[in-house]
N, C-alpha and C positions, 0 to 999 in steps of 0.2 A: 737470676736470684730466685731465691724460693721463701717461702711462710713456712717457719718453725710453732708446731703449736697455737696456742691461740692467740698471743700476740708478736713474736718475734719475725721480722727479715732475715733471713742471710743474703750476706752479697758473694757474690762467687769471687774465686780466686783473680787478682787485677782485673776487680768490675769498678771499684771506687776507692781511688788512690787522695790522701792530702798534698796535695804540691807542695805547700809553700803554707805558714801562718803569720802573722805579726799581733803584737801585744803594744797597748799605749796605754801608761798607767797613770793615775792622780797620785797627789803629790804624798798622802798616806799611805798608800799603795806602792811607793816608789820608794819610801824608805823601811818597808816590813823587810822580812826574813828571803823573800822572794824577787826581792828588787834587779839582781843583775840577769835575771830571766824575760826581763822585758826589752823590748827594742826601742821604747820611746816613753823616757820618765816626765813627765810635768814637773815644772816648780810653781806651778799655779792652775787650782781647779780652774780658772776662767778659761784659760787656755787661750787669753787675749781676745774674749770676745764682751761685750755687755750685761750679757742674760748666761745664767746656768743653764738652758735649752739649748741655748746655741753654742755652747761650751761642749754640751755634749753630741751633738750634729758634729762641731769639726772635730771631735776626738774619734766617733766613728769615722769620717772620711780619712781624716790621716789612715785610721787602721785599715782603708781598704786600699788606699793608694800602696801604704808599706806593699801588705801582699801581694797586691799586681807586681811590684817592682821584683821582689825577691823569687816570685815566678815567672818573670818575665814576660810576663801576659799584658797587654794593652786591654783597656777596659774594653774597647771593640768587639776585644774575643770575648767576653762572656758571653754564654749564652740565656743565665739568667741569674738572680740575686739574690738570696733570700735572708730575711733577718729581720730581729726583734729589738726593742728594747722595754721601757717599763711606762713610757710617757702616753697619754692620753694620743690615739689613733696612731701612735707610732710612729711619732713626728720625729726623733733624731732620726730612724732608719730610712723615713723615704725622703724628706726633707736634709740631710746629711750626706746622700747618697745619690741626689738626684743630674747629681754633674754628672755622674756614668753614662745617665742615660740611654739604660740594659731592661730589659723586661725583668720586674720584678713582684716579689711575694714579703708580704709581711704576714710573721707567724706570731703567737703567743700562747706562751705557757709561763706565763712570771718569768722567773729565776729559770726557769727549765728551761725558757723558749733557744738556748742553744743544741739543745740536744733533738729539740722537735726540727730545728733549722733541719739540723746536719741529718737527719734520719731522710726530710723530706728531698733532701740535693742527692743524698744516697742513691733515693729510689728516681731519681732522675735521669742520676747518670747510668744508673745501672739496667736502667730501660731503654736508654739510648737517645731519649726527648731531651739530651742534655749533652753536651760534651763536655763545658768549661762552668764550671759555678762558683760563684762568690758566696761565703756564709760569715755572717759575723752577727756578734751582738753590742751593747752598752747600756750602763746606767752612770745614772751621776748621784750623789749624797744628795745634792741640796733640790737636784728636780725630784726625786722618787719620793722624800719624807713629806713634803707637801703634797705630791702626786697621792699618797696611803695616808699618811699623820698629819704631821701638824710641820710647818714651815719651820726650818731650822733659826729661825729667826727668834720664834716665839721662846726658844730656849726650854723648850718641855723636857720636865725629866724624866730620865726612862730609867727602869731597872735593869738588873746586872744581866736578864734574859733576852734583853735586848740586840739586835746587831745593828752592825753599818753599811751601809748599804755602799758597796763598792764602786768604786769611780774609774773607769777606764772603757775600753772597750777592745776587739779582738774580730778578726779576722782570717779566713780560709781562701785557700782556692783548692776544690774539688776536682777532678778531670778523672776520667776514662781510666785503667790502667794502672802501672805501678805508679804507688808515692813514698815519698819516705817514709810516711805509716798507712795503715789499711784501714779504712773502716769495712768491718767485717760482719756486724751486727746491728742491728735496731731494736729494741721492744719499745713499743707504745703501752704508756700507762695510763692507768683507769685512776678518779676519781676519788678520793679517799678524804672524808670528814669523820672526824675522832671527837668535834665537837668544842674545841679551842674556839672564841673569841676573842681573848685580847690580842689586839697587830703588834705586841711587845713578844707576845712568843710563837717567835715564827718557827724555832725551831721542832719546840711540840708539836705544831701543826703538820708539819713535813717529814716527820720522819717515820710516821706509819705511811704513808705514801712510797718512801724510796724501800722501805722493807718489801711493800708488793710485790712493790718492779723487780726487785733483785731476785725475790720470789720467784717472779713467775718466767723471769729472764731463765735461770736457773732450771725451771724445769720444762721450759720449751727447748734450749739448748742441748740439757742432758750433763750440764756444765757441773760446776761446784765455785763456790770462792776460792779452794785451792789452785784452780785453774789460774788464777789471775794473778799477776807479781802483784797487781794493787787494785783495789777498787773504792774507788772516791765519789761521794754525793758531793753536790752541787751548794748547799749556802744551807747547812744546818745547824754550822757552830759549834762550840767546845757541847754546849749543854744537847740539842738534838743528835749530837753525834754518841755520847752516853746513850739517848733515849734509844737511837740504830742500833747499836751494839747490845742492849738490851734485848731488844725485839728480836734478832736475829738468831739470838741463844734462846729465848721463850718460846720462838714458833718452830724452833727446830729449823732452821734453815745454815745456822752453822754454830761451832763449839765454843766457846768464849776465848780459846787461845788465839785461833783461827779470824774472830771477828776482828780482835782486839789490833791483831798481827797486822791482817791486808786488807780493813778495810779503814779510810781516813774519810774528810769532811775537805773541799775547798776551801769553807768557808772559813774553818780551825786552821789552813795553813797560811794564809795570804797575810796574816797578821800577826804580829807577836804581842801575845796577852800585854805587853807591860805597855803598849802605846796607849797615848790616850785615845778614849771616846770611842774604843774600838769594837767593848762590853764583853756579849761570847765568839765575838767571830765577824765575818763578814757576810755578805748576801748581795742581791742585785743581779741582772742579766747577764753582767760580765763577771762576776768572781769564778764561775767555776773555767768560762773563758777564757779567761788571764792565767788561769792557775795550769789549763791542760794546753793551751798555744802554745803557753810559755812553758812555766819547769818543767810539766810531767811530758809533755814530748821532747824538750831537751834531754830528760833522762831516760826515753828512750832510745834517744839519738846516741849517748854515751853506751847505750847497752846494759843498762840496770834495771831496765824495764824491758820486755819482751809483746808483753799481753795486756791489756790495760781495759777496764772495764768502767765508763763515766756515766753516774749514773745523774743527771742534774736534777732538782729539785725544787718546783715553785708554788705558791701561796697564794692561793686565789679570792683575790680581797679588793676592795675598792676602798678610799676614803668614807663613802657613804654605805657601803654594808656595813662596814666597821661601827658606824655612826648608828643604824639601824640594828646594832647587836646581832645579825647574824652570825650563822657559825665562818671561819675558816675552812672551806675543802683547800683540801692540795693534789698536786698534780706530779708524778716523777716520770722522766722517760731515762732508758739507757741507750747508750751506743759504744759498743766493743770495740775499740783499736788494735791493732799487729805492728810492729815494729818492721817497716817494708825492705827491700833487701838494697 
């Protein structure tokens, strides 16, 4: 592998293949626009457990066991784990995950921390201190809005800027060599506060963020957006995804036909506006997750997609910054996919 620039990896040609993914969605989630793109629909966020915490523990381990199965991998062979979700110390990922019992990493970057997973298993495998790795993430509705806001209990209403924070979770297995798709690429992103406080507009907050990355992806690469059959941020919704497409035609980074054309939002696809309490979109560790396990690598799989550019997205906020009126920074990372042969 080599450093492109100042923040981008490349991985050399079958240095880090995806083997295998699986998707387990919530039960809004399972009836959106993207619903036959998952392997394991819920008819109940509980997912048969007592607590919304532990609802979302076995939603992660189902998604890891799918992908063991679908790659044929016994937990054995990992050689290591890595994953996020949004819950205080990261209790579904290692609490969820701890039957494996595999050496493991917990990462975070909000909403993003899939994309920080899969850069950091990248450079794992691609160094050789790795052969088999597991990447996955999750969130759930009713832990994350007490986790940031306010408990879905209290019934707080939120404006139309609002999202929902996505209930599922998603899972990889990484290895050595050819996969059915490549990851080919990484950039790590820097820090971006534009000065947003309210945790109602998460999308505001994140989309000078993914503009960077895409930025600076772009020109450590040498790339362009036309490069890409698609390129997707991570949980910024119908309304951040306007504010992206804006940015990208003001800072000169691409044309407005061009923006408009190839680039989308996870978080605008996983939902169809007319459900309820959906608002602008969706967010959470797993929506762009779910959206790139599932549809957008089946639609690589079909051949509609060649080149794929994820760039995720996340909002770095606590209940009590929020509380304390600090600003909102955000955080974007990308990771370039190939379509593997």
């Amino acid at each position: 592998m080599a450093r492109l620039g100042r923040s981008t990896w490349a991985f050399g040609e079958r240095q880090v293949g995806v083997v295998a993914t699986s998707t387990v969605a919530g039960t809004l989630e399972a009836q959106g626009p993207l619903s036959d793109a998952f392997d394991l629909r819920l008819d109940d966020d509980r997912a048969a457990q007592d607590t919304w915490e532990r609802a979302e523990q076995a939603m992660f381990r189902r998604a890891a066991e799918i992908a063991c199965e679908k790659a044929a991998t016994h937990p054995s062979d990992l050689d290591l784990v890595i994953g996020a979700d949004l819950n205080a110390q990261l209790t579904s990922f290692y609490m969820g995950l701890r039957p494996l019992a595999r050496p493991m990493l917990g990462v975070y970057s909000a909403c993003a921390s899939i994309c920080e997973a899969l850069a950091v298993a990248g450079l794992a495998v691609a160094t050789g201190f790795a052969d088999v790795v597991l990447v996955g993430t999750s969130s759930h509705t009713s832990t994350a809005e007490r986790q940031f806001r306010y408990p879905t209990e209290y019934g707080v209403q939120r404006p139309p800027t609002a999202q929902r924070t996505v209930t599922g979770a998603g899972a990889a297995i990484l290895a050595r060599g050819r996969g059915k798709w490549q990851i080919t690429h990484a950039t790590i992103g820097e820090i971006a506060d534009y000065g947003v406080r309210s945790p109602w507009e998460m999308g505001a907050a994140m989309a000078p963020a993914a503009c960077d990355t895409l930025r600076q992806h772009l020109a450590d690469t040498g790339r362009s957006l036309g490069d890409y059959d698609l390129v997707v941020t991570g949980d910024l919704g119908r309304v951040g995804l306007d504010i992206l497409r804006h940015l990208l035609v003001e800072q000169g980074v691409a044309s407005a036909p061009v923006a408009e054309e190839r680039v989308q939002d996870c978080g605008a696809m996983i939902y169809d506006e007319n459900q309820p309490e959906v608002f602008s979109g969706g967010s959470g560790a797993a929506c762009s997750t779910l959206v790139t396990f599932g549809h957008l690598f089946r639609e690589m799989e079909r051949g509609h997609i060649h080149r794929l550019l994820v760039c995720a997205t996340g909002a770095l906020l606590s209940q009590v910054s929020a509380q304390q009126g600090d600003t909102i920074p955000s955080i974007s990372h990308a990771i370039a996919f190939e379509r593997g042969d």
